[in-house]
DRENTORKOL-3810 file (N, C-alpha, C; in nm, 4 decimals):
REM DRENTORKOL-3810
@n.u->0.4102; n.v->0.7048; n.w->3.2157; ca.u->0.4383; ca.v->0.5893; ca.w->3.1331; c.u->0.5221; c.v->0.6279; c.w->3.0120
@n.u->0.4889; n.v->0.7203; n.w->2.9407; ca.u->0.5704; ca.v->0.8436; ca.w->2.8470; c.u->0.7322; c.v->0.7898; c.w->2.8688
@n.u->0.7628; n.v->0.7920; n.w->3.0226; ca.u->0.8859; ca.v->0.8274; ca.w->3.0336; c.u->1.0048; c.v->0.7070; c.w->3.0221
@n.u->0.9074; n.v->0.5979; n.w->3.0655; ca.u->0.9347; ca.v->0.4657; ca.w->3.0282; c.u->0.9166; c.v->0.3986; c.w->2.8519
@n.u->0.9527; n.v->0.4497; n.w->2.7692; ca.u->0.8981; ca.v->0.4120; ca.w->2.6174; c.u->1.1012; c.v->0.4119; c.w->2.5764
@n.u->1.0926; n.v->0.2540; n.w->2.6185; ca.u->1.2479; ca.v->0.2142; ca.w->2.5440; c.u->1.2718; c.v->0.2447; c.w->2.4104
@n.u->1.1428; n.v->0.2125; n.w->2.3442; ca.u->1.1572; ca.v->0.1615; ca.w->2.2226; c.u->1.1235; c.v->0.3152; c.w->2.1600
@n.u->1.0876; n.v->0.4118; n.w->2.1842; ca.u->1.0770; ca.v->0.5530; ca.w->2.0924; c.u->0.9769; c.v->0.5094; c.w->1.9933
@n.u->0.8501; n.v->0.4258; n.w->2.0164; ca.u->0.7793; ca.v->0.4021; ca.w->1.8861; c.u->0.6736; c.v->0.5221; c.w->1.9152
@n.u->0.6197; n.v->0.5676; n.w->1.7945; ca.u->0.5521; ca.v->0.6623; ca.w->1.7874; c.u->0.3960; c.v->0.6062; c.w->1.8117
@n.u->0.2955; n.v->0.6801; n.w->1.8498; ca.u->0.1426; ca.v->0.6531; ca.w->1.8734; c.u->0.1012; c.v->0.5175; c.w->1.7342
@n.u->0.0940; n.v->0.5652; n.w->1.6253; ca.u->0.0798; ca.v->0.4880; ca.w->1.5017; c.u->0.1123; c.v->0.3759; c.w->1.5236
@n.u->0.2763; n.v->0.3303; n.w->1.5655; ca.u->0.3469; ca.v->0.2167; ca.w->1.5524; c.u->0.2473; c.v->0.1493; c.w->1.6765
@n.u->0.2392; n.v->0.2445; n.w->1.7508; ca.u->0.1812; ca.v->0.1072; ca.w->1.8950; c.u->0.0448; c.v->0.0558; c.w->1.8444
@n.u->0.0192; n.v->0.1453; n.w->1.7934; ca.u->-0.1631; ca.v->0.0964; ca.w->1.7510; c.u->-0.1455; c.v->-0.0063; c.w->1.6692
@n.u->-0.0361; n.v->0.0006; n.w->1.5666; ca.u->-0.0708; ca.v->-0.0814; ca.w->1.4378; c.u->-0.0231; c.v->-0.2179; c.w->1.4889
@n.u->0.1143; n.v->-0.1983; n.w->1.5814; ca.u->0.1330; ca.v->-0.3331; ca.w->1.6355; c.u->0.0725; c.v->-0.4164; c.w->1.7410
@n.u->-0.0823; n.v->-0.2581; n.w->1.8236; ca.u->-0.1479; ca.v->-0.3884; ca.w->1.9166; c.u->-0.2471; c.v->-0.4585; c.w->1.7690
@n.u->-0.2994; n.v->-0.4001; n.w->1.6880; ca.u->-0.3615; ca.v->-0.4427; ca.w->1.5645; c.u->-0.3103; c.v->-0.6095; c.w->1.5196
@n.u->-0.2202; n.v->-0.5603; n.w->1.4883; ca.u->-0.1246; ca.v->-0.7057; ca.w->1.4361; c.u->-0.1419; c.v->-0.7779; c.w->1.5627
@n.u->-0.1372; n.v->-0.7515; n.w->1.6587; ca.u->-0.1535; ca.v->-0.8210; ca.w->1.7819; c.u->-0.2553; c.v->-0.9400; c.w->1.7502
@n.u->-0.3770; n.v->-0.8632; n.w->1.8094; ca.u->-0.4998; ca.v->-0.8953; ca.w->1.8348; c.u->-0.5013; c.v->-0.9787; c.w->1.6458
@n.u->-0.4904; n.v->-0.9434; n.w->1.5488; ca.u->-0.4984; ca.v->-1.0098; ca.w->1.4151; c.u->-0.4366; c.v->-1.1729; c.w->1.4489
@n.u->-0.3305; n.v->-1.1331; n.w->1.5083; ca.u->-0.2521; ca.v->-1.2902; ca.w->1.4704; c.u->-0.2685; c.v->-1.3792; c.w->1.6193
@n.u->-0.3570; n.v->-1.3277; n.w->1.7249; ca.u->-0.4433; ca.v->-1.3981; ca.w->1.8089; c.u->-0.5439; c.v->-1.4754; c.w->1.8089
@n.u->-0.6573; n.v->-1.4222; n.w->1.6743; ca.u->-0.7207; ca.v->-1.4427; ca.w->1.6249; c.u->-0.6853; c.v->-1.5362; c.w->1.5178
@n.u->-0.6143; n.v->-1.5220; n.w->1.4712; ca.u->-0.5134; ca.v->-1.6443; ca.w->1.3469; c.u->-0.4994; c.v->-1.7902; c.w->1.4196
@n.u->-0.4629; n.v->-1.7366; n.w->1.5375; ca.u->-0.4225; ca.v->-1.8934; ca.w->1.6117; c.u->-0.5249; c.v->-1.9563; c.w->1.6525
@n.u->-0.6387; n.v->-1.8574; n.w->1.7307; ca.u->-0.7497; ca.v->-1.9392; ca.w->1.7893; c.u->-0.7927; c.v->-2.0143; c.w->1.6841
@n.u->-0.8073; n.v->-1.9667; n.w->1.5672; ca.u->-0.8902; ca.v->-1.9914; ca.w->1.4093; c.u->-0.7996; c.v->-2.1106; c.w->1.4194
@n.u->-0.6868; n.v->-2.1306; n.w->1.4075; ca.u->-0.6071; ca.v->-2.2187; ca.w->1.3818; c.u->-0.6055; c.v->-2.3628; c.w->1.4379
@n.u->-0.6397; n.v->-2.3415; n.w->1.6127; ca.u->-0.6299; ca.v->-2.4523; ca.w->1.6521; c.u->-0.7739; c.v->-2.4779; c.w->1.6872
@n.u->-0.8911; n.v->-2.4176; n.w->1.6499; ca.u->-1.0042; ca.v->-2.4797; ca.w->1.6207; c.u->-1.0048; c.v->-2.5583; c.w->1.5328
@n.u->-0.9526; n.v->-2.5341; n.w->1.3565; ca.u->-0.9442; ca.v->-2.5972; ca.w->1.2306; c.u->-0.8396; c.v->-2.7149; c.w->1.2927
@n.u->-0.7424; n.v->-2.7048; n.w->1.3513; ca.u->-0.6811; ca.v->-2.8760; ca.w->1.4209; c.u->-0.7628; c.v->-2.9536; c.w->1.5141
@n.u->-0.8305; n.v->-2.8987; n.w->1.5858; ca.u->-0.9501; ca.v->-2.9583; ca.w->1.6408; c.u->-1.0141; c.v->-2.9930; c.w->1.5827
@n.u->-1.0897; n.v->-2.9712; n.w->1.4895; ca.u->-1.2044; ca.v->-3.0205; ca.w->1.4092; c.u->-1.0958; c.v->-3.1615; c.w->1.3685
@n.u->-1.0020; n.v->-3.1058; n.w->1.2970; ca.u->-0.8987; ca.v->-3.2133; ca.w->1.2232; c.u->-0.8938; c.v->-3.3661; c.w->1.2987
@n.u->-0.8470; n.v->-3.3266; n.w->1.3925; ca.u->-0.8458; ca.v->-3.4104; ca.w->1.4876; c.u->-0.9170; c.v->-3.5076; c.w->1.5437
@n.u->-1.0544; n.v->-3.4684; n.w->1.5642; ca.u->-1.2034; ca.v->-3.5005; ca.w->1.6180; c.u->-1.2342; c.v->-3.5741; c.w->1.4563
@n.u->-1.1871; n.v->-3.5259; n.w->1.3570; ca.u->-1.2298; ca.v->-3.6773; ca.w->1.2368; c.u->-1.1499; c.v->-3.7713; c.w->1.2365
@n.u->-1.0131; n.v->-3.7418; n.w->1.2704; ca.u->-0.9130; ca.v->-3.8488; ca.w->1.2407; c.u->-0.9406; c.v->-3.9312; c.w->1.3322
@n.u->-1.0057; n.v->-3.8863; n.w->1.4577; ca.u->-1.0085; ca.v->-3.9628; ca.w->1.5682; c.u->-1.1391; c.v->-4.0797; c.w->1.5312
@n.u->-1.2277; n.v->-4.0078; n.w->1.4437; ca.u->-1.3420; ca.v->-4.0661; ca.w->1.4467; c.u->-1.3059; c.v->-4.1660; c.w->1.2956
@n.u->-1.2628; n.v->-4.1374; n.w->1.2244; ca.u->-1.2435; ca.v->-4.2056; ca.w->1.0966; c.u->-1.1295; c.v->-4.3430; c.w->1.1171
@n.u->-1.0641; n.v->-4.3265; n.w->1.2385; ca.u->-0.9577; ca.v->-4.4247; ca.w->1.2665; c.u->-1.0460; c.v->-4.5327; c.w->1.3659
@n.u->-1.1284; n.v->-4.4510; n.w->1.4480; ca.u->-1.2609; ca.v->-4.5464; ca.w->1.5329; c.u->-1.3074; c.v->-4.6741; c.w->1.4274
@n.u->-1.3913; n.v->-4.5705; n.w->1.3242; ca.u->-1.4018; ca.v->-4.6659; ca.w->1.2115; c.u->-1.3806; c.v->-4.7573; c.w->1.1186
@n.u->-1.2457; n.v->-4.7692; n.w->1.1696; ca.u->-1.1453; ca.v->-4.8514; ca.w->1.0975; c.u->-1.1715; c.v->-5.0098; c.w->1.1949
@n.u->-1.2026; n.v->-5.0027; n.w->1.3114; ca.u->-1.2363; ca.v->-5.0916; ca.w->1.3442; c.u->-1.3345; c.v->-5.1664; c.w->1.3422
@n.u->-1.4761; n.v->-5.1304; n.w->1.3105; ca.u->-1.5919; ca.v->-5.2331; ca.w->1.2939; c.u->-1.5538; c.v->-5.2859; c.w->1.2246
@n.u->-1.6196; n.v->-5.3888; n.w->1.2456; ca.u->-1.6074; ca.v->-5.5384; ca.w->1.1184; c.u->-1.6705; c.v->-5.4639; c.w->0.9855
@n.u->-1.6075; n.v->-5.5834; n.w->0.8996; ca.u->-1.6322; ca.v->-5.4875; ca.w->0.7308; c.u->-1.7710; c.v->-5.5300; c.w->0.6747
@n.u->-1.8661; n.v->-5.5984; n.w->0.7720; ca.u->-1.9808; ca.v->-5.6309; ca.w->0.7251; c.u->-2.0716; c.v->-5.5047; c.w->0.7513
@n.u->-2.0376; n.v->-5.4351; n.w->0.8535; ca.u->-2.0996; ca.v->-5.3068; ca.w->0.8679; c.u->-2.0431; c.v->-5.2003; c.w->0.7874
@n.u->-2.0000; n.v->-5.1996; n.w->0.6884; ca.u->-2.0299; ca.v->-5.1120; ca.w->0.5524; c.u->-2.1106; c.v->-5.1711; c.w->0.4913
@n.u->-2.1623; n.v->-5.2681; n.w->0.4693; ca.u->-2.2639; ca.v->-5.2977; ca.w->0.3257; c.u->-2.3952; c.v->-5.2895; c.w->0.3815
@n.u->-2.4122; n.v->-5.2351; n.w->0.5090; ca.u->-2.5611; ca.v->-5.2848; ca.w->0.6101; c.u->-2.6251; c.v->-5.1671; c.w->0.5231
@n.u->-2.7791; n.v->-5.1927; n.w->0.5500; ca.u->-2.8593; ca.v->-5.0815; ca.w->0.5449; c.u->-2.8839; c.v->-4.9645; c.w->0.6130
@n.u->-2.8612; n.v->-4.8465; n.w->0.5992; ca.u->-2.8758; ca.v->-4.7364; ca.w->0.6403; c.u->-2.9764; c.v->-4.7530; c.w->0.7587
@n.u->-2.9775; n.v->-4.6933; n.w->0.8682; ca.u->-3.0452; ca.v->-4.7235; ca.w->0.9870; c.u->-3.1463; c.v->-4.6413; c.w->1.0482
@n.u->-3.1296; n.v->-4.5126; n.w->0.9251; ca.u->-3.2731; ca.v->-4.4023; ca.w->0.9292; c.u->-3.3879; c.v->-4.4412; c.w->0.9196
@n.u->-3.4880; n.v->-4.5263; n.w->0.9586; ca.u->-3.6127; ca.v->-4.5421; ca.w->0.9218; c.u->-3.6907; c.v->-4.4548; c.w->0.8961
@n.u->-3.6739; n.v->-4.3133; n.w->0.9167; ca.u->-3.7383; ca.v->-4.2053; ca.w->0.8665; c.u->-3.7672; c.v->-4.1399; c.w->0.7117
@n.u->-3.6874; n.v->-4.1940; n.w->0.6713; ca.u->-3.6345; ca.v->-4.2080; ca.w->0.5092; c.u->-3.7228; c.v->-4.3433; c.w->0.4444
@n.u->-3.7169; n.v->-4.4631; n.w->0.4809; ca.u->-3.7532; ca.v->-4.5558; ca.w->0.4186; c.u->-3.8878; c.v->-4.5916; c.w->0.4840
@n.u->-3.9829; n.v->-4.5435; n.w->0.5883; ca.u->-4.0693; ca.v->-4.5745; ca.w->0.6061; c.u->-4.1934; c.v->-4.5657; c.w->0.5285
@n.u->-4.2892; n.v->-4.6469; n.w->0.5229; ca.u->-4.3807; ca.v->-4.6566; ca.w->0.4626; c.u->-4.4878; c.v->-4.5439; c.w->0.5137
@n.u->-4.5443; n.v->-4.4303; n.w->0.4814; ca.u->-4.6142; ca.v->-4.3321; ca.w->0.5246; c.u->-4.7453; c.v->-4.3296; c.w->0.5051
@n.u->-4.7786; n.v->-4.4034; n.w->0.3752; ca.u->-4.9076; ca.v->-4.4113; ca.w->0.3162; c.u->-4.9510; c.v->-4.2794; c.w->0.2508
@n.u->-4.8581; n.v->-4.2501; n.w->0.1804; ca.u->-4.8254; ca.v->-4.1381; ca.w->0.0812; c.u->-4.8617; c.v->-4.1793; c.w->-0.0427
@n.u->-4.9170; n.v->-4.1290; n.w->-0.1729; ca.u->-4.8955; ca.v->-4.2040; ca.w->-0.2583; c.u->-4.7993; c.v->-4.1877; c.w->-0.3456
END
């Protein structure tokens, strides 16, 4: 394989550039997870744009929160 090396890069150079490699592989996956997420709100925040505007003023729909427990 030695004998095939167009480029004359030395041991160092190959390492550092599979390095940078694998770094800016990792950059992208990171990347188009953070547009995914992006995405998956815009998608959901534009959903929301459609209920009627009486369902913003409703009451919260947790009954777990407002139930009566017999706590004092």
């Amino acid at each position: 394989m030695s004998d095939n090396d167009y480029f004359r890069e030395g041991r160092f150079a190959s390492i550092a550039y599979w390095g940078l490699g694998q770094m800016m592989k990792g950059a992208g996956m990171a990347a188009a997870f953070v547009v995914t997420i992006g995405l998956v709100l815009g998608v959901m925040a534009y959903l929301g744009t459609w209920l009627p505007a009486e369902s913003r003023d409703t009451p919260d729909p947790n009954t777990w929160d407002t139930e009566d427990r017999g706590e004092p």
